[in-house]
LOTOR-380626 format. One record per residue: residue number from 0; x, y, z of N, C-alpha, C in turn; residue in three letters. Coordinates in pm, 1 decimal. Layout:
   nr    n.east   n.north      n.up   ca.east  ca.north     ca.up    c.east   c.north      c.up  rest
  NUM         X         Y         Z         X         Y         Z         X         Y         Z   ALA
...
# end
This chain:
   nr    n.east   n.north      n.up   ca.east  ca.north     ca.up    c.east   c.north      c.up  rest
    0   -4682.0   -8557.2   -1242.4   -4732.7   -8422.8   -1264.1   -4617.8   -8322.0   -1256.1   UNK
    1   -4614.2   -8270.1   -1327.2   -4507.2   -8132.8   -1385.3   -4355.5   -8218.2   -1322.0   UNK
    2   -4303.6   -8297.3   -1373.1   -4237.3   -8416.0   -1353.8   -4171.7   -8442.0   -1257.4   UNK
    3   -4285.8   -8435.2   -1136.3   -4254.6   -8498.0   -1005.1   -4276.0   -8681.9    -988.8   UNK
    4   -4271.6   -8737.2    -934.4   -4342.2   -8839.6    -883.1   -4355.6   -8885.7    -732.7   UNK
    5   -4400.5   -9022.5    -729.2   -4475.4   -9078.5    -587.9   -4513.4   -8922.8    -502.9   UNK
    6   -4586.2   -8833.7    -557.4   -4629.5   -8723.2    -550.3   -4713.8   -8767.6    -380.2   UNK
    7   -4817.2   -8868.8    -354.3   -4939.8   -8910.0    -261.9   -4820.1   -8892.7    -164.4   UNK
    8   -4694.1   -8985.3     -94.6   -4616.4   -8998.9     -55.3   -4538.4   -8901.2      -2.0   UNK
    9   -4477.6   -8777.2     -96.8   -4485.1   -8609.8     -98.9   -4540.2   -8599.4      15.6   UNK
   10   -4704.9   -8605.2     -11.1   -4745.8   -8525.6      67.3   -4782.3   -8560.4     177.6   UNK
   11   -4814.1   -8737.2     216.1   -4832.5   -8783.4     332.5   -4712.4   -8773.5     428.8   UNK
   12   -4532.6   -8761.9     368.7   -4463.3   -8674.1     467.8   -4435.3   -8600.6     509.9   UNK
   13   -4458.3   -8493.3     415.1   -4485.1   -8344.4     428.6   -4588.9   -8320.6     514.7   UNK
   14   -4680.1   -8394.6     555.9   -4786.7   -8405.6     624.8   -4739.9   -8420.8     788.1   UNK
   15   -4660.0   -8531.0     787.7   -4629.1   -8582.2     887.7   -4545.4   -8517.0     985.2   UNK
   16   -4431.9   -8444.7     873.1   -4381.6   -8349.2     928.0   -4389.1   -8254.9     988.6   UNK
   17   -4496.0   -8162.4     936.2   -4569.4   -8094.0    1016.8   -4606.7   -8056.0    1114.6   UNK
   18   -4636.8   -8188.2    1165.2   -4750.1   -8169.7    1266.8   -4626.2   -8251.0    1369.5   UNK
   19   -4487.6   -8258.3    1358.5   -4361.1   -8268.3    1465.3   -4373.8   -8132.5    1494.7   UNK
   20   -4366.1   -8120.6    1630.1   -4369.0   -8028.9    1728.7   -4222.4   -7948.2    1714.4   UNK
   21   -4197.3   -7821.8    1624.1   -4035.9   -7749.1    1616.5   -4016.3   -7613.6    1682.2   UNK
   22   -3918.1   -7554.9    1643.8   -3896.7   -7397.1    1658.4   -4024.5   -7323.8    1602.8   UNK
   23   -4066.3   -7343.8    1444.9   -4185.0   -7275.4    1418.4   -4313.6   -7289.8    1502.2   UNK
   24   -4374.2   -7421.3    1539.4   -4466.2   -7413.5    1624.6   -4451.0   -7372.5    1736.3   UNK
   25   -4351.0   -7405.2    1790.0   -4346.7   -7336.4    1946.4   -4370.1   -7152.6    1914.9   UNK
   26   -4254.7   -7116.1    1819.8   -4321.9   -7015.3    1824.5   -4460.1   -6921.2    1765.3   UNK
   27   -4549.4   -6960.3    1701.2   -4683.9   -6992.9    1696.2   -4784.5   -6994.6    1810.0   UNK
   28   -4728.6   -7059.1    1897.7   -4799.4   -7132.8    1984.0   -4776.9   -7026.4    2104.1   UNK
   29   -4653.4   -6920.5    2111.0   -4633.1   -6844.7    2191.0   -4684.4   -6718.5    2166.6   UNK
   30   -4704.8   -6687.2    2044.8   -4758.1   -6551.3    1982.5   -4936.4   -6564.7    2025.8   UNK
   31   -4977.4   -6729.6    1996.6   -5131.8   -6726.8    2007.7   -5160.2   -6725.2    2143.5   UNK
   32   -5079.6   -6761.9    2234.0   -5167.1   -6780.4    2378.2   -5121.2   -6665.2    2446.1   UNK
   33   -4994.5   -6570.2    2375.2   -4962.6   -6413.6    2457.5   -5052.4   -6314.9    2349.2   UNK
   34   -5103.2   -6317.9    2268.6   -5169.3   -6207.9    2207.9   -5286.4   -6235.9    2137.4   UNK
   35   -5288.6   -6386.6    2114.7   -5451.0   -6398.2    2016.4   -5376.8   -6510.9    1894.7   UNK
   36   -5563.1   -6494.6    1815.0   -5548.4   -6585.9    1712.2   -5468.8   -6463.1    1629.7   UNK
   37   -5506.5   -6346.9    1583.7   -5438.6   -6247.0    1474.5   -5270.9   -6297.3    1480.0   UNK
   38   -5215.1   -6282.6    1626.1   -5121.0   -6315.6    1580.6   -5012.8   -6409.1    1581.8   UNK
   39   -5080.5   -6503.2    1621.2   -5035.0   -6636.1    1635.8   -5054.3   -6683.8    1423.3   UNK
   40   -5202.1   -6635.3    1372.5   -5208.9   -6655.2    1239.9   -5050.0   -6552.4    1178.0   UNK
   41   -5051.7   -6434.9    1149.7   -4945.6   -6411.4    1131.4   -4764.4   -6425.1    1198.2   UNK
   42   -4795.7   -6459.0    1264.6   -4651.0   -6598.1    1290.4   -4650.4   -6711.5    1172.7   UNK
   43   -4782.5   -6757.2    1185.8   -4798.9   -6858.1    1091.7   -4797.8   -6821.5     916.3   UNK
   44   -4837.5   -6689.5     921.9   -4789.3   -6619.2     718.2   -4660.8   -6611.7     738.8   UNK
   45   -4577.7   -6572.2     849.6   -4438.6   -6532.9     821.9   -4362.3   -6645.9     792.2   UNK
   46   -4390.8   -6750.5     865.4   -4270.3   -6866.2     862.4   -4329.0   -6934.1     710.9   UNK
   47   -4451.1   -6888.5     676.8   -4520.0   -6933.6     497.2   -4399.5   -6863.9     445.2   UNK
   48   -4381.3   -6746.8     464.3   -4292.0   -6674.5     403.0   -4183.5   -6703.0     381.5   UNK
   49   -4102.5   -6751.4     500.5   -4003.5   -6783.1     509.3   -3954.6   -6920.4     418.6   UNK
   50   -4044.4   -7029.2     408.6   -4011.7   -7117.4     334.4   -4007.7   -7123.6     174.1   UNK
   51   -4118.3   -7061.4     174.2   -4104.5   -6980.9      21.6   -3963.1   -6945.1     -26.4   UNK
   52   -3858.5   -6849.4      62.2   -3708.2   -6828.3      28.2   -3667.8   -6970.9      17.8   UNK
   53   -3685.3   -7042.1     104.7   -3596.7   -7178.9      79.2   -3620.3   -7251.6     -24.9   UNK
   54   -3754.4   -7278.4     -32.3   -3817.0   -7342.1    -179.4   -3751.6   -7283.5    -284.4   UNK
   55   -3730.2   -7158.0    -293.7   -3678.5   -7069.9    -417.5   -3541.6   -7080.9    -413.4   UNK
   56   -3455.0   -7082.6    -339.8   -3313.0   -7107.3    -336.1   -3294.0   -7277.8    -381.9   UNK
   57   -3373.1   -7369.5    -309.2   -3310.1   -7537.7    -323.0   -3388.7   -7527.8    -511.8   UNK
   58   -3493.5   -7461.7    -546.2   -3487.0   -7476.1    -672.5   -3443.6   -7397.9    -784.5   UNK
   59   -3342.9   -7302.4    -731.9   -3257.1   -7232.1    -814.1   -3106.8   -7308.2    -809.4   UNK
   60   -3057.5   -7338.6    -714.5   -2948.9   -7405.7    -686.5   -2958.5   -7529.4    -740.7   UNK
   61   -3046.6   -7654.5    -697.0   -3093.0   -7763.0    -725.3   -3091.1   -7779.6    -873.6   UNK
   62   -3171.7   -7713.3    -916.8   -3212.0   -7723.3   -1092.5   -3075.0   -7744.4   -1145.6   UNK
   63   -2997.8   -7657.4   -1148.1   -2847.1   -7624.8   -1202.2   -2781.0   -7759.0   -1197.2   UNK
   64   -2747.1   -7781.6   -1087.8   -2709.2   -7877.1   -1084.8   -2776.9   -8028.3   -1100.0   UNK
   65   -2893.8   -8084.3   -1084.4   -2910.2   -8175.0   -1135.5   -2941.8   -8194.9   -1246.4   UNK
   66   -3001.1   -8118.1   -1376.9   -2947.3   -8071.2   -1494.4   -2858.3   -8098.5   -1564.0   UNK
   67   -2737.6   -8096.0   -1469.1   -2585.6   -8113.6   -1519.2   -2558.4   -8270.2   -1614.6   UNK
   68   -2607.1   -8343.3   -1511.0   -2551.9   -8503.8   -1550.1   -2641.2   -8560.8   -1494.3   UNK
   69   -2680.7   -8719.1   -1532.3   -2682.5   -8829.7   -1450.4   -2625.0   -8834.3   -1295.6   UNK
   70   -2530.2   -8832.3   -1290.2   -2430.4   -8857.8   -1240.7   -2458.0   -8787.3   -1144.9   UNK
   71   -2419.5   -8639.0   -1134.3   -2485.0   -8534.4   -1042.2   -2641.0   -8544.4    -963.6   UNK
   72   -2718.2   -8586.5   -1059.0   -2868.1   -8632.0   -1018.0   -2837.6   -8745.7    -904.0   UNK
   73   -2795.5   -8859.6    -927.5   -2780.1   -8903.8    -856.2   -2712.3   -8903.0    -711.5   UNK
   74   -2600.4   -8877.4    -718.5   -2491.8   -8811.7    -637.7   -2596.0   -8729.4    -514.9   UNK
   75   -2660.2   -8602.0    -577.9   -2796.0   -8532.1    -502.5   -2903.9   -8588.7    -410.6   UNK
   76   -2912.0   -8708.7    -481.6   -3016.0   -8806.5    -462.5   -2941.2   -8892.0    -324.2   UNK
   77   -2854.6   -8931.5    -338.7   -2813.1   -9078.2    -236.2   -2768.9   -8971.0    -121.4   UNK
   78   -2675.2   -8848.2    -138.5   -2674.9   -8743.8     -34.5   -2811.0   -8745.3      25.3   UNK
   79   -2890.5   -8697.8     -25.1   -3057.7   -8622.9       9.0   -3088.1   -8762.2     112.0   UNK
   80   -3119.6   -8874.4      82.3   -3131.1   -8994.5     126.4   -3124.5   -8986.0     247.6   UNK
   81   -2937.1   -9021.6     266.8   -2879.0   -9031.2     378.3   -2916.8   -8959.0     462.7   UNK
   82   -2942.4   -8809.4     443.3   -2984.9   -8726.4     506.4   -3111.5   -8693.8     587.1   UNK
   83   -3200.0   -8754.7     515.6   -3304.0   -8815.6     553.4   -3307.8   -8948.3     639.9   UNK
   84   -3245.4   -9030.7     678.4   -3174.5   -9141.3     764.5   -3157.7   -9068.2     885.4   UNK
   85   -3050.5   -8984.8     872.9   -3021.9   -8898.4     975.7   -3117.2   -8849.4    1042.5   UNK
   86   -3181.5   -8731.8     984.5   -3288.8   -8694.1    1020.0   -3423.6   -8786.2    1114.9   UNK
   87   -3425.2   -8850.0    1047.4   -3534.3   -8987.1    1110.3   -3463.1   -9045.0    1226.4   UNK
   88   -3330.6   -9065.5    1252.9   -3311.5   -9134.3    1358.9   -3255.9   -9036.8    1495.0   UNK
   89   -3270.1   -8857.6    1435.8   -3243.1   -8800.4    1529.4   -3365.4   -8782.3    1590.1   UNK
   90   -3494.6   -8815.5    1512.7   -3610.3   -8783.4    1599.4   -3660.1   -8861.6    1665.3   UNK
   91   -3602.2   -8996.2    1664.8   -3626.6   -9125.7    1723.4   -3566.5   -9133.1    1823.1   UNK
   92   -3479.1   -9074.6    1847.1   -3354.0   -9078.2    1945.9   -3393.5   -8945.4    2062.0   UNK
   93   -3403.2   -8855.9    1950.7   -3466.6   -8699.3    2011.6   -3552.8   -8714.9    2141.4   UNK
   94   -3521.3   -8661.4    2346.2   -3629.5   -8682.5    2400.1   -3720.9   -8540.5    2378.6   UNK
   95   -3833.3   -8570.7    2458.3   -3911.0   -8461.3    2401.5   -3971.8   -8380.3    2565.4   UNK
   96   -3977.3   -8271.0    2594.5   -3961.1   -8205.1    2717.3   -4105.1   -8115.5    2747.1   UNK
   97   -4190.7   -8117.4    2838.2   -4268.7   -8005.1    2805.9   -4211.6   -7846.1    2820.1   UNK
   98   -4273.1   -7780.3    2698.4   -4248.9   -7638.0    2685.3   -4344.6   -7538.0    2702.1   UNK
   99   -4266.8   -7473.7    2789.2   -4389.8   -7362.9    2841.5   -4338.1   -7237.4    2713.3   UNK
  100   -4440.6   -7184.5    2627.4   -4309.5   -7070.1    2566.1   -4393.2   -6897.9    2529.9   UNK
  101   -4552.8   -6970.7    2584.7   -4608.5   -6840.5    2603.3   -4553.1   -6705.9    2682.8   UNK
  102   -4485.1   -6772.4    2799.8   -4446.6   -6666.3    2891.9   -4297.1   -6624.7    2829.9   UNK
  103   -4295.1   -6684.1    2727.5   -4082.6   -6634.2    2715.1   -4148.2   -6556.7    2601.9   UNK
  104   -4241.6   -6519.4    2566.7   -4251.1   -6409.3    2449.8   -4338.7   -6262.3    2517.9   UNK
  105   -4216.4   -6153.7    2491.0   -4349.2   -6036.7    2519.2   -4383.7   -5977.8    2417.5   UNK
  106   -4521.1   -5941.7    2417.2   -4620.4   -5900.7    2324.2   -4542.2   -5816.2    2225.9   UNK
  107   -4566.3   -5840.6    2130.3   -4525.3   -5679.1    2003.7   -4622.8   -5656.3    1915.3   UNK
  108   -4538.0   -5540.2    1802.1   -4670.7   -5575.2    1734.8   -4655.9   -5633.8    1615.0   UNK
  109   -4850.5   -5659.5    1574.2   -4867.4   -5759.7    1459.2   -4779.2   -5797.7    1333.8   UNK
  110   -4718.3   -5641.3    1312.8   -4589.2   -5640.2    1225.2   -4459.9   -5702.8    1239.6   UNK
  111   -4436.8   -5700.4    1396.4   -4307.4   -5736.7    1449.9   -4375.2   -5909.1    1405.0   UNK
  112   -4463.6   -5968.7    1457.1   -4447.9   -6079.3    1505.7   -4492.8   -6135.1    1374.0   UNK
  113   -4548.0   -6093.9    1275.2   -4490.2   -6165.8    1091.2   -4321.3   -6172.7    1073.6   UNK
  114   -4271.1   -6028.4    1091.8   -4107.5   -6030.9    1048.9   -4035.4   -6145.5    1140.1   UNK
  115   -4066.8   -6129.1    1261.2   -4031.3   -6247.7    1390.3   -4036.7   -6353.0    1287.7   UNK
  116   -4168.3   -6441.4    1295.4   -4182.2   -6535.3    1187.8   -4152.1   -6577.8    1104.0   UNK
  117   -4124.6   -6497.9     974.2   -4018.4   -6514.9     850.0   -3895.5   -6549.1     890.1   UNK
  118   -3793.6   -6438.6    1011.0   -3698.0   -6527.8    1025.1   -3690.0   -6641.2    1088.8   UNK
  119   -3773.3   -6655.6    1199.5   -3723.0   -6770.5    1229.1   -3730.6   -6950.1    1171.3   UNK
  120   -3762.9   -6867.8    1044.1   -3790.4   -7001.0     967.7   -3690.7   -7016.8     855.5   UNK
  121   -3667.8   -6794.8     819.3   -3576.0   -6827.8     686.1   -3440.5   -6831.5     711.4   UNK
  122   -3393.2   -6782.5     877.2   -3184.6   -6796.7     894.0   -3189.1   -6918.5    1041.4   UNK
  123   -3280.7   -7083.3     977.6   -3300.2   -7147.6    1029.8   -3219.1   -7250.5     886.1   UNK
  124   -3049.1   -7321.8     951.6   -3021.3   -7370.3     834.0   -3071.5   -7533.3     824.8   UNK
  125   -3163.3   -7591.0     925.5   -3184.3   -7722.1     938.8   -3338.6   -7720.4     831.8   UNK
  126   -3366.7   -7650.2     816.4   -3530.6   -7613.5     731.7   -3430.5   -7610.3     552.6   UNK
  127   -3352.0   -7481.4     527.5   -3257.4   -7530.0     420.5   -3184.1   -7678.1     367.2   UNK
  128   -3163.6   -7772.3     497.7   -3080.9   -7865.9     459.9   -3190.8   -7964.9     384.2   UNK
  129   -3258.1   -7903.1     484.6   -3445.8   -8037.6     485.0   -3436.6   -8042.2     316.6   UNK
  130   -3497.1   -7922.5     293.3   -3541.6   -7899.2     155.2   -3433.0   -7956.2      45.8   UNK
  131   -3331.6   -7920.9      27.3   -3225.3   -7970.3     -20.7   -3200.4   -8108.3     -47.7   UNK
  132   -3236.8   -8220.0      79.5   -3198.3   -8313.9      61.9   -3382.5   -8347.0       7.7   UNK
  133   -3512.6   -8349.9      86.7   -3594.5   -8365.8      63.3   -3634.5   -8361.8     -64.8   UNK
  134   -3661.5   -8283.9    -132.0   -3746.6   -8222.1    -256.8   -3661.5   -8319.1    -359.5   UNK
  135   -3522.8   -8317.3    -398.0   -3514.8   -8375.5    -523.8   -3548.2   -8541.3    -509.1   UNK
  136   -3585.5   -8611.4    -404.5   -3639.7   -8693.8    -417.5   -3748.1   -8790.3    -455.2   UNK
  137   -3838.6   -8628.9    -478.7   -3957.6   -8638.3    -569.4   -3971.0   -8595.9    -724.8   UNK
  138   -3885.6   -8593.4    -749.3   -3833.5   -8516.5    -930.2   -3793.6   -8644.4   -1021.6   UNK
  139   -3878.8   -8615.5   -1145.0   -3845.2   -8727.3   -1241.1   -3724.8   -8665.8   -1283.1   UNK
  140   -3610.1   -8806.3   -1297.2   -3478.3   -8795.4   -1351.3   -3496.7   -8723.1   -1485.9   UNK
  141   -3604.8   -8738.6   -1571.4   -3577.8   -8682.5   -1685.7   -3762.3   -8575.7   -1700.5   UNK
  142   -3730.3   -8507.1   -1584.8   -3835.3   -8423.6   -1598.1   -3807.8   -8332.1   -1707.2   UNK
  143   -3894.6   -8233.1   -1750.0   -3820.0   -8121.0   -1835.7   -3785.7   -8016.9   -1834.1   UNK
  144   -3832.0   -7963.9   -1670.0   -3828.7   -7848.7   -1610.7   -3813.4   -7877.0   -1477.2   UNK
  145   -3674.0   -7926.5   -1392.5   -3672.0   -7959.7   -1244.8   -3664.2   -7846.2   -1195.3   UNK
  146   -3629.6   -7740.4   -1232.2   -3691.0   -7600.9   -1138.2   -3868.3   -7559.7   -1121.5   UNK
  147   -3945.3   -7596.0   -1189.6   -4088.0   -7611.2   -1201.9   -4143.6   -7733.9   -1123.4   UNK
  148   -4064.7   -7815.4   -1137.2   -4083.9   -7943.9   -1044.8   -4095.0   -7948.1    -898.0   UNK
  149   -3939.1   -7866.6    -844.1   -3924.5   -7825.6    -737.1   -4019.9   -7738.7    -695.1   UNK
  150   -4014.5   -7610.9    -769.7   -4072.8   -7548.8    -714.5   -4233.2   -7554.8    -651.1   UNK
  151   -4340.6   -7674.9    -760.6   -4443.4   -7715.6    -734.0   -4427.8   -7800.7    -629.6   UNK
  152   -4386.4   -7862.9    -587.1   -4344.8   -7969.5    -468.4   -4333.5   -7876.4    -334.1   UNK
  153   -4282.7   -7767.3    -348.7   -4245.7   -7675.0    -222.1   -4341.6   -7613.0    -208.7   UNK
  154   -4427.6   -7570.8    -316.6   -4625.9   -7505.5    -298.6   -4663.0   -7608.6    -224.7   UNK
  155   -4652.3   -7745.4    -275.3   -4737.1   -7831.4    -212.3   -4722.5   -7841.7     -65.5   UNK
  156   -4616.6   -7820.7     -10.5   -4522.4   -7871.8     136.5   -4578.4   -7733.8     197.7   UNK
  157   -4586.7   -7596.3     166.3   -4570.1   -7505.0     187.8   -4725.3   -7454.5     259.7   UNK
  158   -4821.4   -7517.3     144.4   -4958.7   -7508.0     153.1   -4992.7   -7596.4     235.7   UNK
  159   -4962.6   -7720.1     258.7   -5019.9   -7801.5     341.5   -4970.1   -7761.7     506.6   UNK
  160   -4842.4   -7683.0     481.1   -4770.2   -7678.5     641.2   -4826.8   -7514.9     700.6   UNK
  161   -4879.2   -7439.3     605.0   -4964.6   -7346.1     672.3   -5108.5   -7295.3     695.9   UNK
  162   -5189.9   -7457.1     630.9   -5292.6   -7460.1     680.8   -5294.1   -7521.2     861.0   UNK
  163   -5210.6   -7601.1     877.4   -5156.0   -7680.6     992.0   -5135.8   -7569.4    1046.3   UNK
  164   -5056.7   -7523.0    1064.5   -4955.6   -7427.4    1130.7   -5136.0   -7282.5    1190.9   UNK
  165   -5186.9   -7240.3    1097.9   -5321.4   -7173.6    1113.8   -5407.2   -7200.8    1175.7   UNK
  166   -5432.4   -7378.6    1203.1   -5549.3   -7450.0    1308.4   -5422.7   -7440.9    1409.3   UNK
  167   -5286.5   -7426.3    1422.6   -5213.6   -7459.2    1592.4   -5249.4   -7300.4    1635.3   UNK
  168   -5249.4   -7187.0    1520.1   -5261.5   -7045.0    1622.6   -5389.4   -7067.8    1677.1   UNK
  169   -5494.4   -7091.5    1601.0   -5636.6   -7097.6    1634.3   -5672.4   -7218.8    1761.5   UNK
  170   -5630.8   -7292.1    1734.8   -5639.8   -7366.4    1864.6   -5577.2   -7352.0    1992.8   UNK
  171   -5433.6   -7250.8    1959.3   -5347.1   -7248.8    2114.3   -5442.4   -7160.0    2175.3   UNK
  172   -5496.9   -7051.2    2064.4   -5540.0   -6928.3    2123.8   -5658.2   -6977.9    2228.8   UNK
  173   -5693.8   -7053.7    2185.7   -5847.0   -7144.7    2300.8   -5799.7   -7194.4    2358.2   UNK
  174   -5709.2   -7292.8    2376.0   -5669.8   -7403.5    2477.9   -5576.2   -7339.9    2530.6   UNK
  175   -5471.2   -7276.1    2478.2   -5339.4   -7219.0    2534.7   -5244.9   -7347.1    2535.2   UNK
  176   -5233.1   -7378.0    2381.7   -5101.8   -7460.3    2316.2   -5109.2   -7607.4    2390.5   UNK
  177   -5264.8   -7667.8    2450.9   -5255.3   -7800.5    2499.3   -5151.7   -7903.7    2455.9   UNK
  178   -5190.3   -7922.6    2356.1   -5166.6   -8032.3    2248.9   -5003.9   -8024.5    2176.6   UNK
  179   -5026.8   -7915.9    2191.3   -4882.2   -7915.2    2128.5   -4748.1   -7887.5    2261.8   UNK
  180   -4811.6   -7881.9    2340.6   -4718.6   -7896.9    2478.6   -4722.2   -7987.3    2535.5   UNK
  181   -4794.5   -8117.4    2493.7   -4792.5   -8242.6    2569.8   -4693.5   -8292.4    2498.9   UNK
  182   -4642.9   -8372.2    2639.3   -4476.6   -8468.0    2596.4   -4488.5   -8540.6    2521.3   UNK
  183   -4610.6   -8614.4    2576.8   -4640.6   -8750.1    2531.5   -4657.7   -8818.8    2367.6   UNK
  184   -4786.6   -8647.3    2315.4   -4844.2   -8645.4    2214.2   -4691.6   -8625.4    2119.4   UNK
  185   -4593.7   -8502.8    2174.6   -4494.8   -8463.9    2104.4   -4365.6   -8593.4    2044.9   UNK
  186   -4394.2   -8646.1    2168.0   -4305.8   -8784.3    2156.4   -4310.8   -8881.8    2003.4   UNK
  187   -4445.5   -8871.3    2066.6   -4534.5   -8987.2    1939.3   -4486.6   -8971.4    1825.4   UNK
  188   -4568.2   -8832.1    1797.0   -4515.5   -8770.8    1643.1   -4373.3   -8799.1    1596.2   UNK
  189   -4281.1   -8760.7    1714.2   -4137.6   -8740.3    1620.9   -4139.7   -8918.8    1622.4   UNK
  190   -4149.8   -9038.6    1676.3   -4122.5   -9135.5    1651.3   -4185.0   -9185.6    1509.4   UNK
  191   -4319.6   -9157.6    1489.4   -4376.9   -9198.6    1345.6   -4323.0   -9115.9    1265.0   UNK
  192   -4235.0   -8976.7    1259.6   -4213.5   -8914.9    1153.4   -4059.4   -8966.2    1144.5   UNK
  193   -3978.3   -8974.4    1257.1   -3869.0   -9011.3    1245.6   -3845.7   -9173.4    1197.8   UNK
  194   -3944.6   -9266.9    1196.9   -3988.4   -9394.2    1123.1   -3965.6   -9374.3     993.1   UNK
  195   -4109.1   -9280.8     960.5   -4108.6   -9258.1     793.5   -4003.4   -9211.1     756.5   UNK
  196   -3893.6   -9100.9     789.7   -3784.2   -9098.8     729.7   -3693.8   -9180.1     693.3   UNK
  197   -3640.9   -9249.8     821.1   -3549.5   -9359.8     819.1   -3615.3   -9462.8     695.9   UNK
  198   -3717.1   -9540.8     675.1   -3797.4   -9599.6     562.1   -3754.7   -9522.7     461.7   UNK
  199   -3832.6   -9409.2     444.9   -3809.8   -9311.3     317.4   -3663.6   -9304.3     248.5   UNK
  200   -3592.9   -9266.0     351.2   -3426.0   -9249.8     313.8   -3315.5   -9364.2     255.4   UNK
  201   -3416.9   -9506.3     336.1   -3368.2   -9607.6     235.3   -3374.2   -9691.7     147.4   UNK
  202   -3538.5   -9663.7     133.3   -3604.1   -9701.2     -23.9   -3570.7   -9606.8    -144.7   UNK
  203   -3553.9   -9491.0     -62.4   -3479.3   -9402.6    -213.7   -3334.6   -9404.0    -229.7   UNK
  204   -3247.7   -9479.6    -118.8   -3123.0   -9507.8    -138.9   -3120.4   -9626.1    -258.7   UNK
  205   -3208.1   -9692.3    -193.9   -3234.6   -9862.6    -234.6   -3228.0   -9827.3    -400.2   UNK
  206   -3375.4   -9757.5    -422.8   -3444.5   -9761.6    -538.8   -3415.6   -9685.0    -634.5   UNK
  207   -3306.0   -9588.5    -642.1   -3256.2   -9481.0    -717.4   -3204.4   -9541.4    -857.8   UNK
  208   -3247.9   -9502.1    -973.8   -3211.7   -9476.4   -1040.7   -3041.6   -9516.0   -1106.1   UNK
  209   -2986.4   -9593.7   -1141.5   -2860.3   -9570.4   -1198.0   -2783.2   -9564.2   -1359.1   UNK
# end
């Protein structure tokens, strides 16, 4: 579709990802249990926001260059990979701590804590690298539009990570961030997501294209 592929896959890690316990949820999770669902939800539009810039940069940058050649496509590709390796075995490795982070935020307002949000998602360069290496891994080599490609792939990641991100304000605001402050639960996650990467990173090393 709009010449992505293993699209299901897309989204079951994009999925997975998610719901790893980061900088964006924590702070989410601090806006909902110091001020409410309002603005724990707008924490959660801002950092929407914020990825949106990244999506739009890795597929303005991206396009250009894989465009270029074969050669370059690939090159993009076995980088992106590796990177994804990495990634997976830092979260495997990663311990995981409980965080208290309601009390390290004081209240502002609803305005502040969208702009809060946007940045700390958009002059966050580990969310840039993500995308970068991530996304062209789902792009047909001979799509016809890999900026349309990308960019639908990053709706998809984008939409699925702020419906998520909308049930953590709504739920911290009731529980006061249970779930997402347990070690245990936090642990889990990064080990199955840091799994699927490491997998991911070397079936598309494996399976690429030459």
């Amino acid at each position: 579709m709009l010449g992505t592929r293993d699209l299901a896959l897309f989204i079951v890690s994009g999925l997975l990802l998610n719901l790893t316990p980061g900088p964006d949820t924590l702070y989410i999770v601090g806006r909902s249990t110091t001020q409410g669902w309002r603005a724990g939800a707008l924490a959660a539009l801002g950092i929407c926001a914020g990825i949106f810039v990244h999506v739009a940069a890795a597929a303005a940058g991206l396009s250009v260059v894989l465009a270029t050649s074969a050669k370059a496509f690939m090159l993009v590709k076995i980088a992106g990979a590796a990177y994804l390796v990495y990634v997976g075995i830092s979260l495997l490795r990663s311990p995981i701590e409980p965080e208290v982070t309601g009390a390290n935020l004081a209240p502002v307002s609803l305005r502040k804590v969208f702009v809060q949000g946007f940045f700390t998602n958009v002059l966050n360069p580990k969310v840039a690298l993500f995308f970068i290496a991530f996304l062209p891994q789902f792009v047909e080599p001979a799509a016809p539009s890999k900026a349309a490609a990308l960019l639908f792939l990053g709706a998809i990641f984008n939409l699925n990570g702020t419906l998520w991100n909308l049930f953590i304000a709504w739920s911290s605001a009731r529980i006061s961030g249970g779930l997402t402050r347990n070690a245990r639960l936090a642990r889990w996650f990064n080990r199955c997501v840091g799994g699927l990467f490491v997998v991911l990173g070397l079936k598309l090393a494996l399976s690429s294209e030459r």
